[in-house]
ROVEXMAR-236654 format. One line per 3 residues: number of its first residue (from 1); for each residue z, y, x of C-alpha. Coordinates in Angstrom, 1 decimal, always signed. Layout:
N
NUM> Z,Y,X | ...
This chain:
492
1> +365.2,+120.1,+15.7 | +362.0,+121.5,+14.2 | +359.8,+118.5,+16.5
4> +362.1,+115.6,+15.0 | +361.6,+117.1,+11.8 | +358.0,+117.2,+11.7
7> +357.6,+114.0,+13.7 | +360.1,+112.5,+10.8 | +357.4,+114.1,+8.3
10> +354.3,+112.7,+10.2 | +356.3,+109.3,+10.3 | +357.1,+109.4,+6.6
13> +353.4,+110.6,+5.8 | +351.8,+107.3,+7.8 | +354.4,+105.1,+6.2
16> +353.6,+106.4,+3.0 | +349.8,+106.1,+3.4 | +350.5,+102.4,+4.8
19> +351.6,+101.8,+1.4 | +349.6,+104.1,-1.0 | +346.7,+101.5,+0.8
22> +348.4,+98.5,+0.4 | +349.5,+99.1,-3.3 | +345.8,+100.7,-4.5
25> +344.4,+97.6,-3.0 | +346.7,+95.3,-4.6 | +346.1,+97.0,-7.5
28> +342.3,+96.6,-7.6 | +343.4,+93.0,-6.4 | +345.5,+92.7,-9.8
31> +343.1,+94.0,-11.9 | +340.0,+91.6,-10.7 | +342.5,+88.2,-10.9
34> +344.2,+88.8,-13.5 | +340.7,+88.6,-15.2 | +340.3,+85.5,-13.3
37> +343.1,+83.8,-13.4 | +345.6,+82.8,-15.8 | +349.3,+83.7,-15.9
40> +350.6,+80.2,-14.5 | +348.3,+80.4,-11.8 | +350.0,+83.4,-10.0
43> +353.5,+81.7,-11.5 | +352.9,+78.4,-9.4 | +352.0,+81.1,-6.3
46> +355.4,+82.7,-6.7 | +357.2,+79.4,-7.2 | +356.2,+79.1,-3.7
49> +356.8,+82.5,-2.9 | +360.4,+82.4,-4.1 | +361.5,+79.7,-1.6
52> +359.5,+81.0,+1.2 | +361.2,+84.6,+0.4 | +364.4,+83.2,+1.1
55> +363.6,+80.6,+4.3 | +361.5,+83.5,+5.9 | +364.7,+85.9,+5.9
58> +365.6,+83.5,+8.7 | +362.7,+85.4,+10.9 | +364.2,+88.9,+10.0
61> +366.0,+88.9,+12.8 | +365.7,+92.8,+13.0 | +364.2,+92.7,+16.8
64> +362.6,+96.3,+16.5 | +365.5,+97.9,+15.4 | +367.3,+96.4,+18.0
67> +364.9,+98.1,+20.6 | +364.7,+101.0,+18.8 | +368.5,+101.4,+19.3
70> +368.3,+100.7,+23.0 | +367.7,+103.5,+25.3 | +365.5,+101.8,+27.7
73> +364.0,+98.6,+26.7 | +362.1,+96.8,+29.3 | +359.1,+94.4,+28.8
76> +361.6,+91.6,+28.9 | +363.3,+92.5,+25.7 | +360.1,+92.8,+23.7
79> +359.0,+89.4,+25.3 | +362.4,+88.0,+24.4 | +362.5,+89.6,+21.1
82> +358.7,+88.1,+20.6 | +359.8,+83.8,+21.9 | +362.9,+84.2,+19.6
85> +360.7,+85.2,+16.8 | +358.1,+82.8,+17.4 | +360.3,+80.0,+17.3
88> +362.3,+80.7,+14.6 | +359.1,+81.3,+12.7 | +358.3,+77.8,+13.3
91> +361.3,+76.6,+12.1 | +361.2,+78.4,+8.8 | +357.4,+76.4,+8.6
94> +359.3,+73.1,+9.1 | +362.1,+74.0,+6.6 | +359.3,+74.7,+4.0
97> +357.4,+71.3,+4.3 | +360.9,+69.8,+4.3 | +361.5,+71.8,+1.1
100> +358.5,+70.3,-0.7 | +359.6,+67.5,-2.7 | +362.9,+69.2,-3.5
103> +360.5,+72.4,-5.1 | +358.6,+69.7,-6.9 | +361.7,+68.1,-8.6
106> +363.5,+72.1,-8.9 | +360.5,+73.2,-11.1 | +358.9,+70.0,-12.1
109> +355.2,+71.0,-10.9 | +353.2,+69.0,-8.1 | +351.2,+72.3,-7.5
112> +354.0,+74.0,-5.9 | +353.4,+71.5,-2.6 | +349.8,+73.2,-1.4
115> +351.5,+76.5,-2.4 | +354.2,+75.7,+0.3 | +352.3,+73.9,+3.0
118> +350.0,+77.0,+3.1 | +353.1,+79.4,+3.1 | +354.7,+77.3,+6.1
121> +351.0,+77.7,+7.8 | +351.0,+81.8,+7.5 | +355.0,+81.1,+8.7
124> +353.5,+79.9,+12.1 | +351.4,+82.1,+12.3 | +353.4,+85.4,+11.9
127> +355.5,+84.0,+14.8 | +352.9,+85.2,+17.1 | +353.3,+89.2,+16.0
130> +353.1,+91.2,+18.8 | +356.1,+93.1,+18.8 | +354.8,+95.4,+21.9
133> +354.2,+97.6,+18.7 | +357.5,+98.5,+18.4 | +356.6,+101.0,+21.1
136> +355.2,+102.8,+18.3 | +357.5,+102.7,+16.2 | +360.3,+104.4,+18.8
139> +357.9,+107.2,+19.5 | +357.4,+107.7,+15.1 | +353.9,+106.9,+15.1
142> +352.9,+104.9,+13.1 | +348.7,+105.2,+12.6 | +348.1,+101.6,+14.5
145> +350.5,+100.1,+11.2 | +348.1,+101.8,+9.0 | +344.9,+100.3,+10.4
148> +346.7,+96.8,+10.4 | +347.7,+96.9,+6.8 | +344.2,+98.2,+5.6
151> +342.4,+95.2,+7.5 | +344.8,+93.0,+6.0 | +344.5,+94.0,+2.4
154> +341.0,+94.1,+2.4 | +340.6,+90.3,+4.5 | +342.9,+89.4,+1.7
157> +341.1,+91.0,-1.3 | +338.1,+90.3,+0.0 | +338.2,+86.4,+0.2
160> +341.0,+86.4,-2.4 | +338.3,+87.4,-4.7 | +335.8,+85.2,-3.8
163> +337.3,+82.1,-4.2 | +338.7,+83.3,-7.4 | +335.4,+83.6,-8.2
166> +334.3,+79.4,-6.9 | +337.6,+77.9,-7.9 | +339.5,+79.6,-10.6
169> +343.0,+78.8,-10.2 | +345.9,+79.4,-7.6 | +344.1,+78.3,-4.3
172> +341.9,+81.6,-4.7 | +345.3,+83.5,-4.1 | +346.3,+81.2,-1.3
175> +343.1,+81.8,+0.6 | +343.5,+85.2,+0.6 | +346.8,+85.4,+1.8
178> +346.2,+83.4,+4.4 | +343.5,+84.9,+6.0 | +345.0,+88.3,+5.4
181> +347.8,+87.1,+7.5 | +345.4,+85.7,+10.5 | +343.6,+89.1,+10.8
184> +347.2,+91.2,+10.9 | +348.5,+88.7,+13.8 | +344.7,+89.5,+15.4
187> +345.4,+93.3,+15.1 | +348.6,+93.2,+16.4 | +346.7,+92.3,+19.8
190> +343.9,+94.7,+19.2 | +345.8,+97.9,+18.9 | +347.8,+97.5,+21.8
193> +347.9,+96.6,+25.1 | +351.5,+95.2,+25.4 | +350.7,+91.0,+26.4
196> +354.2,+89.3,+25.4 | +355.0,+86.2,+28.0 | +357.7,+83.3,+26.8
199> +361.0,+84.2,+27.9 | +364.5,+84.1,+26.4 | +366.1,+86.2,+29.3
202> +367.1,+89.4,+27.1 | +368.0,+86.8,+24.1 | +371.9,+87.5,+24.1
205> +371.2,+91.5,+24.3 | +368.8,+91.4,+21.1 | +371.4,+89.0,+19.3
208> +374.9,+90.9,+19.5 | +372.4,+93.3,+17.0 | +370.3,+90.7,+15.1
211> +373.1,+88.4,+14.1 | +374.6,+90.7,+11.3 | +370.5,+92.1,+10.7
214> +369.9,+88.6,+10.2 | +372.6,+88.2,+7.6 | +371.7,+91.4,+6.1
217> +367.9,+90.4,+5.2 | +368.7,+86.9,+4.1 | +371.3,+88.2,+1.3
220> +368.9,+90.9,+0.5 | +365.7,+88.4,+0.4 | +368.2,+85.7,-2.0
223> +368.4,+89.0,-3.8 | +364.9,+89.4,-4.2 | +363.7,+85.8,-4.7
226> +366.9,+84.2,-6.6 | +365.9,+85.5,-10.0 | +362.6,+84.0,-9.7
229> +363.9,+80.8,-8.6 | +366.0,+81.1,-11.6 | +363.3,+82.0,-13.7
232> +360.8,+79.4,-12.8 | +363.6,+76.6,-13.0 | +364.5,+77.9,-16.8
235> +361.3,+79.4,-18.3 | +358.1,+77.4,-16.1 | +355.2,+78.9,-14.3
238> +353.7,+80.6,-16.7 | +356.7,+82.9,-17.9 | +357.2,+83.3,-14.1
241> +353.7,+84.3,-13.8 | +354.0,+87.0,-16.2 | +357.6,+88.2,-14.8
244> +356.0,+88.1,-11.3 | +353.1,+90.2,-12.3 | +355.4,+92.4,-14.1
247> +357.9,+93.0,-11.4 | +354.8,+93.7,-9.5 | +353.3,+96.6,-11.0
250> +356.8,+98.0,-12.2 | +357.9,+98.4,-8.5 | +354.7,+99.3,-7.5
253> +355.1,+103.2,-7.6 | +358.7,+102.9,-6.3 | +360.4,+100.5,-4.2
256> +356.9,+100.1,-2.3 | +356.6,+103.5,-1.8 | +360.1,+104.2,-0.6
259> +360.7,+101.4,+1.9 | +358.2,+102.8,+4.2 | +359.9,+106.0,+3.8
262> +363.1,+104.5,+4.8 | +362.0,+103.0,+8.2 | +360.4,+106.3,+9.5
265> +363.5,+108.0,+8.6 | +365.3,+105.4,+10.5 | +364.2,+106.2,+13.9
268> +365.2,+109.8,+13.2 | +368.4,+109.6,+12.0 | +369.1,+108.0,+15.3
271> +368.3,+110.8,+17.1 | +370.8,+112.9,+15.2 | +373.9,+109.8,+14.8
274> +376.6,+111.9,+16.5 | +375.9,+115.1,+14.6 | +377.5,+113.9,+11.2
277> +376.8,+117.7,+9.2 | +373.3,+117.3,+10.0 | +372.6,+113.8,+9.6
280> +374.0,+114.2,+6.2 | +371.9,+117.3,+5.6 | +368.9,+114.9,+6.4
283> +370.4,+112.1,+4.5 | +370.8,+114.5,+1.1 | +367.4,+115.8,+1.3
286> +365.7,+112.3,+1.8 | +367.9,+111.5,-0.9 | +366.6,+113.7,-3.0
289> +363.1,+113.6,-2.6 | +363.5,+109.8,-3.4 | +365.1,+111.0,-6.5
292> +362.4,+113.4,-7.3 | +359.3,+110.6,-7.1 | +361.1,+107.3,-8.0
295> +362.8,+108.5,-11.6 | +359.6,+109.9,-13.2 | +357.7,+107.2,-12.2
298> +359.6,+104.5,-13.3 | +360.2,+106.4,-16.8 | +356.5,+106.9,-17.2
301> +356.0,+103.5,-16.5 | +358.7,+102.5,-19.0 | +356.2,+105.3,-21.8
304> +353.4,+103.3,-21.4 | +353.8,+99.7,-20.6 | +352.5,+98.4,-22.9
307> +348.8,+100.5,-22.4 | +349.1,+99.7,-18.8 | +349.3,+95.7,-19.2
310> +346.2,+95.8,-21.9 | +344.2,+98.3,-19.4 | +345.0,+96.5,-16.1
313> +345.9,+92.8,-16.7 | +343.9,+92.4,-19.9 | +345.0,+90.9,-23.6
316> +346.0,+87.7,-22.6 | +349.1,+89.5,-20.8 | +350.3,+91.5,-23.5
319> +353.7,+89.4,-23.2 | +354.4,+90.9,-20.2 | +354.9,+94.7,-21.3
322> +358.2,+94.8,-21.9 | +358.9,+93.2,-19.1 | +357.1,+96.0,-16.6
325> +359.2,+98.7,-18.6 | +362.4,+97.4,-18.1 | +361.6,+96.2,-14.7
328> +360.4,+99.5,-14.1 | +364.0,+101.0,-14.3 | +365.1,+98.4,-11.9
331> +362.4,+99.5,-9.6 | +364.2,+103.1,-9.5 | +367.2,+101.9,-8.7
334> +366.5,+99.7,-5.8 | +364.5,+102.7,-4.5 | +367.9,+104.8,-4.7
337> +369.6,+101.8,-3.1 | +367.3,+101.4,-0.3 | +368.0,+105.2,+1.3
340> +371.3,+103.5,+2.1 | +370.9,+101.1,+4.8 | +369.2,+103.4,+7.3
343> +372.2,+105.6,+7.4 | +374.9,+102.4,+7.3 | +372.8,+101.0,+9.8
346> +373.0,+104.2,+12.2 | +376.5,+104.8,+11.3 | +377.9,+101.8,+11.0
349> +375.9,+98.8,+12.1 | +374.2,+95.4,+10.3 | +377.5,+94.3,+9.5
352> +378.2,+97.0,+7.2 | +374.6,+96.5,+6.0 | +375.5,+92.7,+5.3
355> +378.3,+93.1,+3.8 | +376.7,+95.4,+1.1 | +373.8,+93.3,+0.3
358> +376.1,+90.0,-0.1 | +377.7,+92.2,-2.0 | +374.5,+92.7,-4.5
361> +373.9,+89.5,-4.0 | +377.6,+87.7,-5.1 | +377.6,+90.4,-8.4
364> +373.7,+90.6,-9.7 | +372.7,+87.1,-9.3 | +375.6,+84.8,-11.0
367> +375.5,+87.6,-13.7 | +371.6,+87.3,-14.1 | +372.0,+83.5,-14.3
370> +374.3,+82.8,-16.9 | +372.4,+85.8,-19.3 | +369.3,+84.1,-18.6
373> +370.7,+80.9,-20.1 | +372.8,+82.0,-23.0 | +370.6,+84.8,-23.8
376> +367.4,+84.9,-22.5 | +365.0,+86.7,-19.9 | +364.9,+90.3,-21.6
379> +368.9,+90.7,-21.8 | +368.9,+89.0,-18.2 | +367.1,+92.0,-17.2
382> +369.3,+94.8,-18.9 | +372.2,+92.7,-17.1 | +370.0,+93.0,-13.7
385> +370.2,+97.0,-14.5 | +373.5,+97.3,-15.2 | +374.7,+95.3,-11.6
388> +372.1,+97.8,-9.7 | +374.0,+101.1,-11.2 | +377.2,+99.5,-10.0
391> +375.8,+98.9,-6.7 | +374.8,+102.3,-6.5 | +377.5,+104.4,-7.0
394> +379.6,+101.2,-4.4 | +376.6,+102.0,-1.7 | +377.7,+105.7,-2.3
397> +381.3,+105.1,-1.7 | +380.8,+103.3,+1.6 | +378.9,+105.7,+2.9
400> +380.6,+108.8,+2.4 | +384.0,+107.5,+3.1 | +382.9,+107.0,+6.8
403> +380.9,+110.7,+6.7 | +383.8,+112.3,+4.6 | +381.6,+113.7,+2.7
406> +381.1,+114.5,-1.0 | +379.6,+112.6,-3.5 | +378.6,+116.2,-5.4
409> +375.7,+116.7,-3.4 | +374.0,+113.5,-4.4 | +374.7,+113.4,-8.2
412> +373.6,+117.0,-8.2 | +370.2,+115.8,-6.5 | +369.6,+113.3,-9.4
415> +369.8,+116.2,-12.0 | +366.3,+118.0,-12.3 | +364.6,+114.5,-12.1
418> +366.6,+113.1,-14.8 | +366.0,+115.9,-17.0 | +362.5,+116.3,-16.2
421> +361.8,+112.3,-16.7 | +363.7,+112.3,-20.3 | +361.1,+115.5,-21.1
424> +358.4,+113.5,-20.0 | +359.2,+110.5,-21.7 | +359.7,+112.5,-25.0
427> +356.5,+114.0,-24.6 | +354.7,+110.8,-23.6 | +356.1,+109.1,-26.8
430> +354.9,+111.8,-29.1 | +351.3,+111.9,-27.7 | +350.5,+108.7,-27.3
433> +349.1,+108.1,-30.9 | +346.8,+111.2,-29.8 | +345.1,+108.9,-27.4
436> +343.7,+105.6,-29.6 | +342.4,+102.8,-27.7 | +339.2,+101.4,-28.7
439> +337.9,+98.2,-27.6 | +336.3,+99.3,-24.4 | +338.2,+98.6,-21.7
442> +336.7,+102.2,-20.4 | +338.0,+103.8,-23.6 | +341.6,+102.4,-22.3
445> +341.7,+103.4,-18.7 | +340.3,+106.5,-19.9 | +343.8,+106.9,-22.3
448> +346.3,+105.4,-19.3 | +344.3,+108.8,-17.2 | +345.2,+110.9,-19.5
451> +348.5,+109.9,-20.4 | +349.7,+109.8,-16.1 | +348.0,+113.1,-15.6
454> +349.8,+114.6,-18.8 | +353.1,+112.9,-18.4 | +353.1,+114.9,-13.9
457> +352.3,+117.8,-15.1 | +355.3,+117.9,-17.8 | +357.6,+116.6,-15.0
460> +356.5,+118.6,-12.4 | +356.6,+122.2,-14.5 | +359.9,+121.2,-15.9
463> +361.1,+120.9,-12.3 | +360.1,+123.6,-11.2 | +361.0,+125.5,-13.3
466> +365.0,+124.6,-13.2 | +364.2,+124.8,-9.3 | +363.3,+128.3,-9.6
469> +365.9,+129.0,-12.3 | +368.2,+127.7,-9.8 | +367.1,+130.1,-6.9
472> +364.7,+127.9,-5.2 | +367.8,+126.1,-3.2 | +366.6,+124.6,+0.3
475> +367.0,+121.0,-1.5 | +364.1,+117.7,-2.5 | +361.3,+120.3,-4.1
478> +361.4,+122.4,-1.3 | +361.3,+119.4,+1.3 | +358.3,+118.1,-1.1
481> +356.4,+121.6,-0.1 | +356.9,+121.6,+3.2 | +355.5,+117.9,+4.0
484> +352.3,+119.6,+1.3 | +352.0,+122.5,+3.7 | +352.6,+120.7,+6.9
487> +349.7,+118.1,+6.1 | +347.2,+120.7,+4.6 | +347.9,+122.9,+8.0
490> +346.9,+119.4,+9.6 | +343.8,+119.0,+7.7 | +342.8,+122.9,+7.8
């Protein structure tokens, strides 16, 4: 139990790291483009984005967590798993040059056809992933996914930047993105010695699994893209762009964080399926420390929106900060959401998985819809918020009707980060006139600082100390401490 646990913790600390990289690069990405490039520019981009969001769902066929759910895969099911993705990856290309003109005519803007022609070009080339790295994955390590995602950040950043620089508009982002995705299919090959051969011999094995995953990721991705594709149709690219960029940064600290989280876990709570007290054990604490990092920081994001857009996108943004802080509230709940599917999937399989997410799908998106056009973007949003704490407490309910468990644990788990957000975010609003912003933009990141570093330490004494008034229970915060101590043992 104790080796799971700590190779669950290692797993969960790589994850983590994958993303802390990929989201401080983005970041540094955000802040150098935005400067660059105007709103519409990244609005035309996720015009794109929106349509190949949804045809690309058509790849998610869920191949390594089908092997990770076999016992005993042999080098025919990752070489099956890698011709089924590869041409299904080619298809979703063809569907997106098919989809051109009909983009065009959706949201009335030419540019959108380079934006999709290069999208159906990185679409062919992901096909060619090597999924021998799955054999990672199984065994919970996940260091060779770290060095991918930094080499692909910084290709993308890199030449992202430059041509930013040359062209000034949207191709600068489509460069980057495309060579980004050239060097990740190059590293896949690099980092492990697993050669994939063309053979569809395991294809019926991998699909009694993938059929329902499949499902699954394309209601989750229409989920994901369809208010975008509403919002560009109603509002143009350069209200998308700044919705986008929003969403963006809003999520950043959240749903980024946590999905990485949620597919080390994964492998894990396979390992413990049949043992249902312990499994939920493991589910509650995961729970929990989800709880503990997603609610403060979208709440402090919330505080200080409008700071954050004038520091990191600059003035001509400024439309966008209420959008980041109510998109940041939306960001906490899909984190919550996400610790979900793990334990359906290990319980119950994709189809309960599916069924869930076209679930989301069939309540949040009609509802976002007709607010959007009868009310506009910012009450689409509050609408948006409202489905996902419905969603919540149905995800809740399906899951612990098959555990027979108690919903108790949970809601008692979202208590000392509720109460130490709403401190924080009273003591964020009464300080921030304490910190004036000049015009230097050094004057202004110097503020934002000050503001994040005050706004932790509120949250984090205020938790502790109703952790400690409560006896210093084996729950999130003492979870929290022992993934600290485990990785400063590692680095002592």
């Amino acid at each position: 139990m104790a080796s799971l646990r700590h190779r669950m913790a290692s797993g969960a600390r790589w994850t983590v790291s994958i993303r802390v990289v990929e989201r401080v690069i983005g970041f540094v990405s955000t802040l150098v483009l935005a400067r660059l490039l105007a709103p519409a520019d990244f609005g035309v981009v996720a015009m794109g984005t929106a349509i190949q969001g949804i045809l690309s769902a058509l790849t998610e066929f869920g191949f390594t967590k089908a092997i990770i759910r076999m016992q005993r895969p042999q080098h025919a099911h990752y070489s099956s798993a890698f011709t089924m993705n590869a041409i299904t990856s080619a298809l979703v290309a063809v569907a997106m040059l098919a989809a051109i003109p009909v983009a065009q005519i959706w949201y009335d803007d030419a540019r959108v056809a380079p934006v999709l022609a290069t999208l159906a070009a990185m679409s062919l080339i992901g096909g060619f992933r090597n999924l021998g790295l799955a054999r990672y994955e199984r065994a919970l390590d996940f260091r060779p996914f770290f060095i991918i995602a930094l080499a692909r950040k910084l290709a993308s950043f890199t030449i992202g930047a430059i041509c930013a620089l040359l062209w000034h508009d949207y191709r600068a982002l489509l460069a980057g993105m495309l060579l980004g995705a050239v060097v990740e299919i190059a590293a896949t090959y690099r980092l492990t010695r697993f050669r994939p051969r063309f053979t569809l011999t395991r294809a019926r094995e991998l699909m009694g699994f993938s059929a329902w995953w499949l499902a699954g990721e394309m209601a989750t991705m229409f989920g994901r893209r369809g208010q975008d594709l509403l919002v560009g149709q109603q509002l143009g690219a350069a209200t998308l762009g700044q919705y986008a960029v929003a969403l963006d940064l809003a999520t950043m600290p959240t749903t980024e964080i946590v999905a990485p989280v949620m597919r080390a876990v994964y492998p894990g709570y396979m390992q413990m399926k049949d043992d249902v007290g312990r499994l939920y054990s493991a589910f509650v604490r995961v729970w929990g420390v989800i709880a503990l990092l997603a609610i403060p920081s979208a709440v402090g994001i919330a505080c200080i929106a409008p700071l954050m857009t004038l520091v990191v996108l600059g003035p001509k943004w400024t439309e966008a900060a209420p959008l980041i802080g109510a998109l940041a509230l939306i960001g906490a709940l899909q984190a919550l959401n996400s610790c979900y599917w793990p334990m359906l999937l290990t319980r119950l399989g994709p189809r309960t998985v599916f069924r869930l997410a076209a679930l989301g799908v069939a309540v949040t998106i009609p509802v976002f819809g007709v607010v959007l056009w009868t009310a506009g973007l910012m009450p689409a949003i509050a609408a948006w918020i409202l489905c996902g704490v419905v969603m919540l407490f149905v995800g809740a309910r399906w899951l612990l009707n098959d555990l027979r468990r108690s919903l108790v644990p949970l809601l008692r788990a979202l208590f000392r980060p509720s109460f130490g957000a709403a401190t924080m975010a009273v003591s964020l609003i009464s300080v921030q006139s304490a910190f004036p912003v000049g015009q230097q933009w050094l004057s202004g990141i110097a503020a934002l600082i000050a503001l994040v570093g005050f706004g932790a330490l509120v949250y984090a004494a205020t938790v502790g100390c109703l952790w400690m008034a409560a006896g210093r229970p084996h729950d999130a915060e003492s979870e929290l401490i022992f993934l600290l101590r485990s990785r400063l043992s590692r680095a002592a």
